[in-house]
C-alpha positions in Angstrom: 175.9 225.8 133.7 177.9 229.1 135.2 176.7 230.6 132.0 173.2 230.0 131.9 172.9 231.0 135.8 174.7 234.1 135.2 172.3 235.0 132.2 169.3 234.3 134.5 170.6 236.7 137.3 170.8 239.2 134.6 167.2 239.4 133.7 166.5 239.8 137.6 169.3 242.7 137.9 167.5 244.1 134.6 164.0 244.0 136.5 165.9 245.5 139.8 167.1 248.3 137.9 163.3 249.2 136.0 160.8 248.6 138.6 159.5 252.2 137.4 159.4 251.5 133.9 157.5 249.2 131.9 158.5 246.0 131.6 157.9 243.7 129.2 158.3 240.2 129.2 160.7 239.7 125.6 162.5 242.5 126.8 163.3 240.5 130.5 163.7 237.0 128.7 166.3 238.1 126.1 168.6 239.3 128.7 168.9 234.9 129.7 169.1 234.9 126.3 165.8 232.4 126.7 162.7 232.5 124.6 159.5 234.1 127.1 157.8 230.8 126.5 160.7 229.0 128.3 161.9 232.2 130.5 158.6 232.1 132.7 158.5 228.5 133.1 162.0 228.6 134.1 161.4 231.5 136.5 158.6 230.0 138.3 160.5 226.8 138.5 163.7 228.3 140.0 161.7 231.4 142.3 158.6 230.0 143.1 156.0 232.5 141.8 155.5 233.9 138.3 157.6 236.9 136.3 154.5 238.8 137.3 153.6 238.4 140.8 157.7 238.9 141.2 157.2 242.5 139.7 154.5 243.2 141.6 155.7 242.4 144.8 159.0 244.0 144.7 156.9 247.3 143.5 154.9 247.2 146.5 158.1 246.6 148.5 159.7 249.6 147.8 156.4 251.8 147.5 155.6 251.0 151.0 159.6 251.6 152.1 158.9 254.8 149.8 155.5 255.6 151.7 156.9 254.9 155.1 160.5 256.6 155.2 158.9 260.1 153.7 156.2 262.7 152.9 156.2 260.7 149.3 152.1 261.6 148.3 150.3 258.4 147.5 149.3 259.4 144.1 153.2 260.3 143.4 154.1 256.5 144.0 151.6 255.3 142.4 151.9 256.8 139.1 155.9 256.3 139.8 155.4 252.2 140.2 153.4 252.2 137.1 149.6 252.5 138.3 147.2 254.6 136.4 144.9 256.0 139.8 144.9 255.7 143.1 142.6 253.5 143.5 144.0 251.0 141.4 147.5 251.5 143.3 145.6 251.2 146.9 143.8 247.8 146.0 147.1 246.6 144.9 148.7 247.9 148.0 146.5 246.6 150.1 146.0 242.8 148.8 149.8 242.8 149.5 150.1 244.7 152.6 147.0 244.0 154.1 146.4 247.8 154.7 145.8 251.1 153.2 148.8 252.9 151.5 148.0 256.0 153.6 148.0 253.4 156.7 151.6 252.7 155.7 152.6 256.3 156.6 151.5 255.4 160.3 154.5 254.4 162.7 154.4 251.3 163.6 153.1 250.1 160.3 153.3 246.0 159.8 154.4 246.1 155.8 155.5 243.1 154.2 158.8 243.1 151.9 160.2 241.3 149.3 163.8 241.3 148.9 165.5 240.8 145.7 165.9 237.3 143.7 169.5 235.9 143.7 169.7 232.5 141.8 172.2 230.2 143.3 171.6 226.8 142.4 173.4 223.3 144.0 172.9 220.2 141.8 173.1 217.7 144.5 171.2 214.9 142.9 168.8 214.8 145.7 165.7 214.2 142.9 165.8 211.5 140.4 164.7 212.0 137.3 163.5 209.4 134.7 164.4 210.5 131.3 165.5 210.0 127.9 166.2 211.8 124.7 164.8 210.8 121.5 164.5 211.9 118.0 161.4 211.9 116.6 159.6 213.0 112.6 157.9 215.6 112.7 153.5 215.1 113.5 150.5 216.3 113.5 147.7 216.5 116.3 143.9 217.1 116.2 142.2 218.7 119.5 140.8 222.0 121.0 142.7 224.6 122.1 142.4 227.1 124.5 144.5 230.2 125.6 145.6 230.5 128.9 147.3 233.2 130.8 151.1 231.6 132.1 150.4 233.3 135.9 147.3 231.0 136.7 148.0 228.2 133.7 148.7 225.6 137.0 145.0 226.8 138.4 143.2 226.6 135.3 144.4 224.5 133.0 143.3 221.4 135.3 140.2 222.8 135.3 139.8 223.2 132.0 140.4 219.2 131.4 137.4 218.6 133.9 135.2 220.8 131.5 136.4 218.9 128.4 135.6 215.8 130.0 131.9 216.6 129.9 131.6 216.8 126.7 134.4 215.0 125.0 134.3 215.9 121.0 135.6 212.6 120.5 138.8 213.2 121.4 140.7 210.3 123.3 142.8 213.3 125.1 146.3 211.5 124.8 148.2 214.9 124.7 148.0 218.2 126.2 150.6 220.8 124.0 151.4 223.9 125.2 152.3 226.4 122.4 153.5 230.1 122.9 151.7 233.0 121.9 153.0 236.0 122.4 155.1 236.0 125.6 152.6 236.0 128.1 149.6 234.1 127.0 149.7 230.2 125.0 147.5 228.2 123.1 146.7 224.5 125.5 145.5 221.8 123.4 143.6 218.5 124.7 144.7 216.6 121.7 145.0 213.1 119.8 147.4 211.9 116.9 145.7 212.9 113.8 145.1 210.2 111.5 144.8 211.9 107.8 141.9 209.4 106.9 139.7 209.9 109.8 137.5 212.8 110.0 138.0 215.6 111.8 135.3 215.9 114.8 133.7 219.1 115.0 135.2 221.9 116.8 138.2 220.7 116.7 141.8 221.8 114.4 145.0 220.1 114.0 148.9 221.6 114.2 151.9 220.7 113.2 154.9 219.5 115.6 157.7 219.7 113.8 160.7 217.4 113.8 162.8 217.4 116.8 165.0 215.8 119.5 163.0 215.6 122.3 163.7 215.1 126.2 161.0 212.3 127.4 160.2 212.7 131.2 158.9 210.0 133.4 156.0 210.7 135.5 154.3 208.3 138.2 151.3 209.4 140.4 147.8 210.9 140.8 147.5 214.0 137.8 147.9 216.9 137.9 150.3 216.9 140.7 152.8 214.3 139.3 153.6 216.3 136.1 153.1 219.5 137.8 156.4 218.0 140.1 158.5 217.1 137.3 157.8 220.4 135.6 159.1 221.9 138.8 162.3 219.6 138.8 163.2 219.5 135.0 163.4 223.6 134.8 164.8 223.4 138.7 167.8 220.7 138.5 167.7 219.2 135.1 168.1 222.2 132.7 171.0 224.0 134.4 172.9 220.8 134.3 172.3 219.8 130.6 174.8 219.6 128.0 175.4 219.6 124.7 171.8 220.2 124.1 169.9 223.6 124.0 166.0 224.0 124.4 164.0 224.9 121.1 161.0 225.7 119.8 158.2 227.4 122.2 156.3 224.2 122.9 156.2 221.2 125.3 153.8 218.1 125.3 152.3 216.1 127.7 151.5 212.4 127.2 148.8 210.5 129.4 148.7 207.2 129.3 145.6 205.5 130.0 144.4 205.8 133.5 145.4 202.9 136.5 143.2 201.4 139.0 145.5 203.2 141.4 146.1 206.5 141.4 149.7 206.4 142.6 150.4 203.8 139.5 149.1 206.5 136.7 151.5 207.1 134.3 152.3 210.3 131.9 155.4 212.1 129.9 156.5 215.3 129.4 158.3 216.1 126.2 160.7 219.3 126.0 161.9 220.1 122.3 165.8 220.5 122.3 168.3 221.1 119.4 172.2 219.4 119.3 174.6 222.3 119.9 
């Protein structure tokens, strides 16, 4: 566990140090030596905001401590924090401030401040977690897919099962499988178990999930706020204390069960891929 914790500080400490040069969001993962997929659900977990909003915010920290302490010009800290015009520095500055970057330069100024991340984690047991680790042959699924962008994926993606709902392509919607893009956006799919011979409904495609050990989560309550808890907790508590497993592949699935009478009885899973070490 010291390992992985120290890895994780060492992405932070590598954002610390760049906050006026472009980031990217490989670059930050490989220094946890974590795939971007996993890195930002990690981060959110363990920090309580996105990889994004984190940058942002401790940019506008220091360009207001910049902007406040000196004759700094505003365009100078813009372009210096990574923002092409003034204008789009001031709208920034001011969604996290609450006032105009020239208004920081006033004394008396009420700025807000972010101080740097330091992850320090306590396993204390204080959540329980139902779970088990199976191994499973590899399978295939049939659905829709959409892509989502991982900073409002909690905000959207239920929304996007209430529009699929409307207008269900005959699809049962047993899973819902995150896959990674590129780092920053993922492919969602409302899915089913493909059956090879049963047509395929129009609109919809099938992927592979390949063979696997997989971690099986437990989740009881009203969606999406059950599985959007044990997310929380898995990347939160369980991870750092896992051994003798390691995460893989840039994917996670979601099972849902059909739907209880009461809400507070609805059950679902979350799988997380993992190789033996």
């Amino acid at each position: 566990m010291r390992g992985w914790i120290e890895g994780f500080q060492a992405s932070i400490d590598f954002i610390e140090q760049n906050l006026t040069e472009a980031l990217d969001i490989e670059t930050v993962a490989a220094r946890a030596a974590l795939s971007p997929f996993y890195y930002q659900r990690i981060f959110g977990a363990l920090c309580g905001m996105t990889v994004g909003e984190y940058i942002r915010a401790r940019r506008m920290t220091l360009a207001a401590q910049e902007l406040s302490g000196s004759a700094a010009r505003v365009i100078d800290v813009a372009v210096k924090y990574g923002y092409d015009s003034p204008d789009s520095f001031a709208k920034a500055f001011q969604r996290f401030h609450g006032l105009a970057p020239s208004q920081a330069k006033e004394p008396g100024a009420n700025l807000r401040s972010l101080a740097p991340m330091h992850i320090k984690i306590a396993l204390e047991g204080g959540n329980m977690l139902d779970y088990c680790i199976v191994e499973k042959a590899p399978f295939t699924i049939v659905g829709v897919k959409r892509r989502f962008d991982i900073e409002t994926s909690y905000q959207e993606i239920p929304k996007n099962w209430k529009e699929w709902q409307k207008d269900m392509k005959g699809l049962k919607g047993m899973f819902g499988v995150c896959m990674d893009m590129n780092g920053r956006d993922f492919d969602y799919w409302i899915a089913d178990l493909y059956i090879p011979w049963e047509d395929i409904t129009e609109g919809c495609q099938t992927a592979l999930i390949p063979a696997s050990h997989w971690a099986q989560f437990v989740c009881r309550g009203p969606l999406p706020e059950s599985l959007q808890w044990v997310n929380t907790q898995i990347w939160s508590e369980w991870l750092p204390s896992l051994t003798g497993y390691a995460l893989a592949g840039n994917y996670s699935i979601e099972i849902y069960m059909p739907p209880a009478e009461d809400p507070a009885d609805t059950l679902s899973y979350i799988w997380v891929p993992l190789k033996k070490l």
